[in-house]
C-alpha positions in Angstrom: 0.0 0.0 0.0 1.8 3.4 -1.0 2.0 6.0 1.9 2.5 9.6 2.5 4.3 11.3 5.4 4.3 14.4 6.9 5.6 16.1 10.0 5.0 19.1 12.0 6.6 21.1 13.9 4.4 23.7 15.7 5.2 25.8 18.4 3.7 23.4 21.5 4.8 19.6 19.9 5.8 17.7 16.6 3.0 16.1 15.0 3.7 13.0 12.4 1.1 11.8 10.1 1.1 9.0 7.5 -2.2 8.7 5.1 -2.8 6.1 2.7 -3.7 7.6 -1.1 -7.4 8.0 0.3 -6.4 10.5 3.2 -6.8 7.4 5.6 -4.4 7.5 9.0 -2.3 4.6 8.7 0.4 6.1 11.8 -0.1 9.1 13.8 2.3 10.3 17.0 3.2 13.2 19.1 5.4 14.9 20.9 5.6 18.1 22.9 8.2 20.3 24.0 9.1 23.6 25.7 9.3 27.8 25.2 11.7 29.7 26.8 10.0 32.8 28.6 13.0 34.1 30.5 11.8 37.7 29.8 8.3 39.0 29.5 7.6 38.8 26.1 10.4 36.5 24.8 10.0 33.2 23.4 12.6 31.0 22.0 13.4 27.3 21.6 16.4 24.8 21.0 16.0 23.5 18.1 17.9 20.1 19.4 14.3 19.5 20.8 13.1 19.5 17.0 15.5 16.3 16.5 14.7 14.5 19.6 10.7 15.3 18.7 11.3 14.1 15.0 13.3 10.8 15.9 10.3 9.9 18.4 7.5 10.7 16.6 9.0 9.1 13.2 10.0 6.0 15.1 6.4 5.7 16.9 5.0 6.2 13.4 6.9 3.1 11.9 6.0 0.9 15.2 2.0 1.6 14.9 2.2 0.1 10.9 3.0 -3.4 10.5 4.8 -3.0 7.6 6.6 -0.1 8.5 7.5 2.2 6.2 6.9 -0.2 3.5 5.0 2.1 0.5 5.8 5.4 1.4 6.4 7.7 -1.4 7.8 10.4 0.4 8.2 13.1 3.5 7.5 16.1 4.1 8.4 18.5 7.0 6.3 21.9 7.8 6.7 24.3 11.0 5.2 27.6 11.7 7.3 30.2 10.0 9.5 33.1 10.6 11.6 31.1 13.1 15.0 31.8 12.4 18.0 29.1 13.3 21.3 30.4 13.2 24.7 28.6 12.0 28.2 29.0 12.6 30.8 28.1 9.9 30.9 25.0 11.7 27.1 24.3 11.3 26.5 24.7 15.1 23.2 26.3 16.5 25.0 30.0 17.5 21.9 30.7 20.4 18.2 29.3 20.7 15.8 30.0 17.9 13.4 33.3 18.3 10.0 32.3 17.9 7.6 34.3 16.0 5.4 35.1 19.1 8.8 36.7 20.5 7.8 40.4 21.5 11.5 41.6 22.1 12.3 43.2 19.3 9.8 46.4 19.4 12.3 49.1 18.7 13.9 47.5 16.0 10.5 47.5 14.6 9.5 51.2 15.4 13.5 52.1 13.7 12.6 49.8 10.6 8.9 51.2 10.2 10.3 54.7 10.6 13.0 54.8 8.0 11.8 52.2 5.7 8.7 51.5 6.6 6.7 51.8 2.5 9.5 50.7 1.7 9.2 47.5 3.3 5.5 47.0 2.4 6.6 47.8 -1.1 9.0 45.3 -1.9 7.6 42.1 1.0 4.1 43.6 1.4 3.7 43.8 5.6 4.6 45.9 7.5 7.2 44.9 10.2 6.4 43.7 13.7 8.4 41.8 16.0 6.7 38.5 13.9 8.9 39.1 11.4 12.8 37.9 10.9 13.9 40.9 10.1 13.2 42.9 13.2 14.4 39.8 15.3 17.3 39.9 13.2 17.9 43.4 13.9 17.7 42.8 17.5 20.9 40.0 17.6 22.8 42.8 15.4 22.0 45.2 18.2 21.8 43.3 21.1 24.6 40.3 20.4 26.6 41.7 17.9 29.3 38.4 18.8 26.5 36.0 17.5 25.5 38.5 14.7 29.0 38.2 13.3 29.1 34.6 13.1 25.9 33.6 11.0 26.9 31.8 8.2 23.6 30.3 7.5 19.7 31.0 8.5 17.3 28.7 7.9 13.9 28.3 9.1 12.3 25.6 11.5 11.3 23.3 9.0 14.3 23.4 6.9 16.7 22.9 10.0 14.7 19.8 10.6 14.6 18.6 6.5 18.1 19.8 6.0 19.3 17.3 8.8 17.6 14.5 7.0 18.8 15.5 3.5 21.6 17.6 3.6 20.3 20.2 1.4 20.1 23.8 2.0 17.0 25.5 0.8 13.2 26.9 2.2 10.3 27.3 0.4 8.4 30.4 -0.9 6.0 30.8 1.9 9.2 30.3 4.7 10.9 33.0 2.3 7.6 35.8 2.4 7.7 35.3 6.2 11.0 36.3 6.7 10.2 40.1 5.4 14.0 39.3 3.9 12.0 38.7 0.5 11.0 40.2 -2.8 7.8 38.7 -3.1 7.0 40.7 -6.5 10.7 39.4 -8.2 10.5 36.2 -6.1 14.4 36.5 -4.6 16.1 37.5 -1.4 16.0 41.6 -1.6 18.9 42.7 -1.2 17.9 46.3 -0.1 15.4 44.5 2.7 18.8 42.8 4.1 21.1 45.4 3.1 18.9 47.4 6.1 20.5 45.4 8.7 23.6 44.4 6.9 22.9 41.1 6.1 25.2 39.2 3.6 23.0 37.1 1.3 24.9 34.3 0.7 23.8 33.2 4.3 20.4 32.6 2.9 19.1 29.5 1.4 18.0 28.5 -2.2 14.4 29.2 -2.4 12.1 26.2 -4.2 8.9 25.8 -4.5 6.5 24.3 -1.8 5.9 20.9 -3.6 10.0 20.3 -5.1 11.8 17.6 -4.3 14.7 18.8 -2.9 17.1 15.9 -1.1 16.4 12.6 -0.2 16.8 11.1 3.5 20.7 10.0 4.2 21.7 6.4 5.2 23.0 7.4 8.6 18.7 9.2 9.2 17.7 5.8 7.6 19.3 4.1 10.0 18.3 6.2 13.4 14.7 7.0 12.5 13.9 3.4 10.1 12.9 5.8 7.3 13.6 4.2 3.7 17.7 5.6 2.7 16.9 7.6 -0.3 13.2 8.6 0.3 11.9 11.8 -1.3 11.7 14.7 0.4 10.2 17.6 -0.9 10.7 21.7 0.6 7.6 21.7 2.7 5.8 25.1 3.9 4.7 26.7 6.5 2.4 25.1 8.8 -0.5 27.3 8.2 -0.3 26.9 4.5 0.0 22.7 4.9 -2.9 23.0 7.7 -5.3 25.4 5.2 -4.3 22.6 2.5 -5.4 19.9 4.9 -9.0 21.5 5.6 -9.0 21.7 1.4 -9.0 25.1 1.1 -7.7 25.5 -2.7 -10.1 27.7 -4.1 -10.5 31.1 -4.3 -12.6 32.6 -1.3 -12.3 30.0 1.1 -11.8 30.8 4.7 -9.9 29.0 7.6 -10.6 29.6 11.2 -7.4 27.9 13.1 -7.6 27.2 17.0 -3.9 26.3 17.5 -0.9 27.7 19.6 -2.1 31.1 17.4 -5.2 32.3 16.0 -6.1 32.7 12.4 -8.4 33.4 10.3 -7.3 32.9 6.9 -8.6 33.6 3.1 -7.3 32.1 -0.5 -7.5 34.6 -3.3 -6.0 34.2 -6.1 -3.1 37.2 -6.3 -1.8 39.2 -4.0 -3.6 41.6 -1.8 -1.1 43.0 0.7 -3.2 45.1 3.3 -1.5 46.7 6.5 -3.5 44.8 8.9 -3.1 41.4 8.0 -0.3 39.4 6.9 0.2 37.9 2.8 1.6 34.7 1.6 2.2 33.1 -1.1 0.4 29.5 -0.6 1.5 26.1 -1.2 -0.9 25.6 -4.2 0.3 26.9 -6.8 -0.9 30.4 -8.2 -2.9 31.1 -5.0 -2.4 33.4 -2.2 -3.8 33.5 1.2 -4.3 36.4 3.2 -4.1 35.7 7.4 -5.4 37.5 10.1 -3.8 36.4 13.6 -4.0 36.3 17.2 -1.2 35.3 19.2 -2.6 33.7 22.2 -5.2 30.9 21.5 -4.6 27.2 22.3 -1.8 28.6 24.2 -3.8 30.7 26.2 -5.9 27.8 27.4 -2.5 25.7 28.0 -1.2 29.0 30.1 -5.3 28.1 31.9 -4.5 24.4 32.2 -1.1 25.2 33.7 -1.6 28.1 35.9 -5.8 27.1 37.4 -5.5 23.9 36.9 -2.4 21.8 38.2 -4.1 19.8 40.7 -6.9 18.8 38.3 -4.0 18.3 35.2 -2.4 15.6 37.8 -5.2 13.3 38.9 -6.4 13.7 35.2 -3.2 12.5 33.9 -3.3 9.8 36.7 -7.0 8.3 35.7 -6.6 8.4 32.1 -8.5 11.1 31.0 -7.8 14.7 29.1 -7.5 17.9 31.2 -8.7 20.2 28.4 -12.1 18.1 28.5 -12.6 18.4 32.0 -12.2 22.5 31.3 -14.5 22.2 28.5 -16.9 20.5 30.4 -16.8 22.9 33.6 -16.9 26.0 31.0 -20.1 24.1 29.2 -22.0 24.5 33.0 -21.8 28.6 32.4 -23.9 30.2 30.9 -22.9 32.9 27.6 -20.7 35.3 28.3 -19.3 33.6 32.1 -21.9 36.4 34.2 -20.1 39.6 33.3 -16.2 37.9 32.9 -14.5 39.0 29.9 -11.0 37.8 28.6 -8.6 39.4 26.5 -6.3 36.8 25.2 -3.2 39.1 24.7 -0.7 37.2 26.9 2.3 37.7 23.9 1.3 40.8 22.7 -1.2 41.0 20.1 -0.9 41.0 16.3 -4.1 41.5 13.8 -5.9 44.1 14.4 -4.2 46.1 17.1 -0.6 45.3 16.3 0.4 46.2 19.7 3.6 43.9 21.3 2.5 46.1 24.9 -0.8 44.8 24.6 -1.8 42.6 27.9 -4.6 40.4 28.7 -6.7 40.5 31.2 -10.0 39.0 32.9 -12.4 42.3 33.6 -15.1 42.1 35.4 -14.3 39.6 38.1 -16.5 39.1 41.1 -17.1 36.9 44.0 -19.6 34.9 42.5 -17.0 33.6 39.5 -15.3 30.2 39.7 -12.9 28.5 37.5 -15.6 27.1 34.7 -16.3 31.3 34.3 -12.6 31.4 34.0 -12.2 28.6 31.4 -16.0 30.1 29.7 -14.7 33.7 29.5 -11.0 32.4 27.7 -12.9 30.4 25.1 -14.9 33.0 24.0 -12.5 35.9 24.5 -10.3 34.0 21.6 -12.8 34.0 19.7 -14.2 37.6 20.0 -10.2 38.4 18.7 -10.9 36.1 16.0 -13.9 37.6 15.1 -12.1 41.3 15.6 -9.5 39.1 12.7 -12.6 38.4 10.8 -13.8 42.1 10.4 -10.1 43.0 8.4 -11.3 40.1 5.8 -14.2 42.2 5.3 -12.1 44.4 2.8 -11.5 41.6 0.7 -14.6 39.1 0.0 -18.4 39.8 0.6 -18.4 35.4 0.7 -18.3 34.5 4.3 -20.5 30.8 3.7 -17.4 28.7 3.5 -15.5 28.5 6.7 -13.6 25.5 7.9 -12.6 25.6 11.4 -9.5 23.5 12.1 -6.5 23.4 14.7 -6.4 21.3 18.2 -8.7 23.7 19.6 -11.3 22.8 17.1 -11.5 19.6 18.5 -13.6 21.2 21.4 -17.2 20.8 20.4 -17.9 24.4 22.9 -15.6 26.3 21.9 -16.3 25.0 17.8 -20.1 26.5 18.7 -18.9 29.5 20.6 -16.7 30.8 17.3 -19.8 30.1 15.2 -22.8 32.0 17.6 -20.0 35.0 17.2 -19.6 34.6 14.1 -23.0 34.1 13.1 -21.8 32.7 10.2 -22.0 28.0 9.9 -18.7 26.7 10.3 -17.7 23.6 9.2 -14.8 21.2 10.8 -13.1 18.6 8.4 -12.4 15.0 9.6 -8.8 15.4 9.2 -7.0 18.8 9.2 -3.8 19.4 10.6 -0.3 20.6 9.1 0.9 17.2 9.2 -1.9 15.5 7.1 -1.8 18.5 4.7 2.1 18.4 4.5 1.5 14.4 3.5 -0.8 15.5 0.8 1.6 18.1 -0.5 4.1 15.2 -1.0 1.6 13.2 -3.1 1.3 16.2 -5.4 5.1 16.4 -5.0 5.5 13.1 -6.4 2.8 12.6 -8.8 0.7 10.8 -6.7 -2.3 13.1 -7.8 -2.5 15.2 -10.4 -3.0 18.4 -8.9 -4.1 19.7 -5.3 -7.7 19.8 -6.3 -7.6 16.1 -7.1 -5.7 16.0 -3.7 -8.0 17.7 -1.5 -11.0 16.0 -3.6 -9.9 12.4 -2.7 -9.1 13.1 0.8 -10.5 15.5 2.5 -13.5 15.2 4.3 -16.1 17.1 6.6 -17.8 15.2 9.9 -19.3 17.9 11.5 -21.1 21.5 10.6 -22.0 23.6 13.4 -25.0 26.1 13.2 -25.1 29.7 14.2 -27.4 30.7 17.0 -29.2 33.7 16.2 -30.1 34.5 19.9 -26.3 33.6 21.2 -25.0 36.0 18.0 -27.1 39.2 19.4 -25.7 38.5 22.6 -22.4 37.9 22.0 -22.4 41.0 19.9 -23.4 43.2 22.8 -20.8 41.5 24.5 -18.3 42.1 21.7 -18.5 46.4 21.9 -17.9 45.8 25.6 -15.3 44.1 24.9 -13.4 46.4 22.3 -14.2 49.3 25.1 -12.0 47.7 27.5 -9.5 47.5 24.8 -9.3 51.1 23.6 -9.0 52.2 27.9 -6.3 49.9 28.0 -4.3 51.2 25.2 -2.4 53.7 27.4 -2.5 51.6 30.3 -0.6 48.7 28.5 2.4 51.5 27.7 2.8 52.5 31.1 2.8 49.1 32.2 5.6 48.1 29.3 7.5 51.0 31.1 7.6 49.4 34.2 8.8 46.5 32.9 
């Protein structure tokens, strides 16, 4: 039986998936690791943990299948994007990677916006933030000149991971655009975007398309993880293109609610429509673009929950067999909408889309004696998705279609909070049976290799829906009365958050 592999790296766990030809799961396995916070507002990782996860999850993979990897056609690896791992001439890690929810590099931003700022949007069509490479770039050149001096190669998460398999050294066009190191109208490195911070571009990788081939896994891989010596491996994306793939997003006007470590809310067009509030890619099917819209906190802000209200519970949960996040779900499910007057703003990294503020905080408002930890664990669901829906509203200026919306990410796997995006919405949302960046990677490597003719055939074979959920028209007016509460408290907090990122 001929397989497809693909693995994820996002920024809570590696996620390996192999499907059979039908979008079947033959293997699936996980494995989470750490952030660094050491600051407020940093984020970083060692991208050792990236091996360890891959060698685990791969090896789990090939244990669940009795024949192994007997069939498979080829790999592919996706992570989320902008993450920047830096080599010596020795091809040593020079310090831990910089996540794209890092905050740190603010000033930078402000200095770059300031000088070059339509510039910048001219030539890689955002505006820079502290998401971006550059900026974080920026900030080693200021901050740890030493480690500046020694880059001799940046690559990105995924292509640190693929590169150690192959031995090739390239990213993909998607990895490339989220740099903000990219011409995305001449399709090359700019060199005026890294001649800004003085960065030599022969540091940078090859850039190939999404779906290329690009190396094939090495004997000595072969024989640590039991992958096939000399399997295809194709460039991989992002994991936010391969997840939109996996819900089949691949035609024009399609949108993609994500519940994962981040928020999006994502649309396919087919050209580019750069717009200062939201964020433009170039996707992994070819000829499209897809336009995001992002909050920073979302899954992660109900792991920060599990961690912080609920260790005792996480424990005995962990003990018995069963899954924390249900037994939150299930107290949250007891309250009714809109947790009696608790709000949550779920800006515990900043906030990107639409505030673009890196001092922005959250908060619960509106706290009282009466609350208990299901209002808590109520008031975070919906609070993500009131900043979704604030995501939603930037869409606005590109599509009047809002009837086909996927909803897709771990979080999506809560029926609740699935309902609760919908009755804000107002809009039906739709969850497919399988989407996740490493099941939509696995496809990309069957387009990769021939294995279907194109990504609509690819999407049309394997993906599937199992469940629609149905607006409430009586939870959407409330929610909506709710929702100017809820930007009020944002707008008083603006100055509040700068006098607070002064302090700190």
């Amino acid at each position: 039986m001929n397989k497809l592999f693909g693995v994820d790296f996002g920024t809570g766990g590696c996620k390996a998936t192999v499907i059979d030809l039908d979008g079947n799961i033959c293997a699936t396995a996980f494995k989470e690791y750490p952030s660094e916070h050491s600051k407020p507002g940093w984020s970083e990782q060692d991208p050792a943990l990236w091996i360890d996860a891959f060698i685990t999850t791969v090896t789990k993979c090939r244990e669940q299948m009795t024949d192994g990897f007997e069939g498979v056609l080829g790999l592919a690896v996706t992570a989320s994007t902008h993450n920047a791992v830096l080599l010596d001439s020795k091809g040593e890690v020079i310090r831990r990677c910089i996540m794209w929810n890092d905050q740190r590099s603010v000033e930078q931003s402000n200095v770059l916006r300031e000088q070059y700022g339509e510039r910048i949007y001219e030539i890689g069509m955002q505006m820079p933030t502290p998401t971006w490479t550059l900026p974080q770039l920026m900030w080693i050149r200021d901050n740890e000149p030493e480690n500046y001096e020694k880059i001799d190669k940046l690559m990105f998460t995924k292509d640190y991971v693929r590169s150690w398999v192959t031995g090739d050294f390239c990213t993909d066009v998607v990895d490339a655009q989220g740099s903000l190191l990219y011409d995305a109208i001449k399709k090359e490195w700019s060199p005026e975007l890294c001649g800004m911070i003085g960065l030599p571009l022969e540091v940078l990788p090859e850039i190939r398309g999404s779906q290329e081939i690009v190396g094939k896994v090495r004997a000595e891989i072969a024989e640590l993880t039991g992958l096939p010596e000399g399997l295809a491996v194709i460039a991989g994306c992002s994991d936010t293109a391969a997840e939109d793939f996996s819900a089949g997003a691949v035609r024009e006007g399609q949108i993609i609610v994500k519940l994962a470590t981040a928020g999006n809310v994502n649309l396919v067009t087919n050209s580019a429509k750069p717009h200062p509030k939201s964020f433009t890619y170039p996707y992994s099917v070819a000829g499209k673009w897809y336009t995001v819209t992002a909050t920073n906190s979302c899954a992660s802000a109900n792991r920060w929950m599990r961690d912080a209200l609920y260790p005792v519970e996480k424990e005995l949960a962990e003990q018995a067999g069963e899954d924390i996040y249900e037994i939150m779900s299930k107290q949250a499910e007891e309250v009714e909408l809109g947790a009696q007057g608790l709000i949550f703003h779920p800006y515990l990294l900043g906030e990107r889309c639409p505030h673009f503020n890196s001092h922005a905080r959250g908060n619960f408002f509106g706290i009282s004696m009466m609350h208990t930890k299901g209002h808590f664990a109520r008031a975070l669901l919906e609070g993500v998705a009131f900043s979704l829906y604030d995501c939603l509203q930037v869409l606005k200026d590109f599509t009047e279609n809002m009837e086909d919306i996927v909803i897709i990410g771990g979080g999506a796997k809560s029926a609740l909070w699935s309902q609760i995006v919908s009755d804000i919405f107002g809009l039906e949302v739709k969850q497919p049976e399988n989407a996740e960046s490493s099941f939509g990677g696995a496809l990309m490597v069957g387009v990769g290799v021939g294995a279907f003719a194109s990504e609509e055939e690819a999407a049309r074979r394997c993906v599937r829906m199992k469940k629609t959920y149905q607006p409430n028209a009586e939870n959407h007016h409330k929610y909506m009365r709710i929702f100017e509460i809820y930007k009020k408290i944002v707008k008083a907090s603006e100055p509040i958050w700068e006098e607070l990122a002064e302090l700190s």
